[in-house]
N, C-alpha and C positions, 0 to 999 in steps of 0.2 A: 694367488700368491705373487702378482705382479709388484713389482715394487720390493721386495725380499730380495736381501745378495744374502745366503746363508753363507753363515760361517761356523766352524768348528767354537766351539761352547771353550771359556778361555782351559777348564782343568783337564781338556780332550785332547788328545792326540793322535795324528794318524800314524801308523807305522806298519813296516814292511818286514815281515817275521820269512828269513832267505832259508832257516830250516823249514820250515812247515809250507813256503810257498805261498802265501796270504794275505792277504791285509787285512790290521787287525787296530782296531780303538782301543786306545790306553785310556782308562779312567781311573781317578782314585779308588784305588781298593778293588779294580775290575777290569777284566780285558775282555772284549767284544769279538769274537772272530767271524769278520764280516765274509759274504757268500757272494758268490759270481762273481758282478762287475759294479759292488756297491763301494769298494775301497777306488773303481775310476770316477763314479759317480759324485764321489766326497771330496777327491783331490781338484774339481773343480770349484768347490765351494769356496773360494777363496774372500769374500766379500764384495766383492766388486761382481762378480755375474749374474746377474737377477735369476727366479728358475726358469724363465721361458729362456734364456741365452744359454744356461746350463742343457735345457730340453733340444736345444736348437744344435749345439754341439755333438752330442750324444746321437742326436739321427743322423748327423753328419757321420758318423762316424759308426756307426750302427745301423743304415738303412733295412729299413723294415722292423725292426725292434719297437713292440708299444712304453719307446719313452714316453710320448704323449701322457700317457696315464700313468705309470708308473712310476717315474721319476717325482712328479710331485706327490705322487700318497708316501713315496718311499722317505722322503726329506720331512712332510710332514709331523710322520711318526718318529724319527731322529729329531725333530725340535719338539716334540709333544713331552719326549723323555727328558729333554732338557743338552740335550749332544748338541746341537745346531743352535746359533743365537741369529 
């Protein structure tokens, strides 16, 4: 996945739902309510971070967490669906 800056798919949106406490994907006709810490993991995806800088952020900031592995299967399957371009 080197060389990928993901970014949010253009009809996607990130959004911060302050009753329910969550981050949550707006898509047409569909709202995604995302778990743990995948609404911090997305707000990195800004286009400009490749995933290794994205990966690199998150163990910064997560020490001992397998972003290593997770992070990209997780971004993968959000572009497979068509979320991430």
């Amino acid at each position: 996945m080197t060389g990928w800056r993901p970014v949010l798919a253009r009809a996607v949106h990130l959004h911060h739902d302050r009753v329910r406490d969550t981050d949550l994907l707006l898509l047409p006709e569909r709202v995604v309510v995302l778990q743990g810490s995948a609404g911090d993991v997305l707000k990195l995806c800004d286009g400009v971070r490749e995933v290794p800088d994205i990966v690199a952020e998150l163990g910064r900031r997560h020490p001992g967490a397998p972003v290593a592995d997770e992070v990209p299967a997780f971004l993968g399957r959000l572009r497979r669906e068509g979320w991430l371009r």
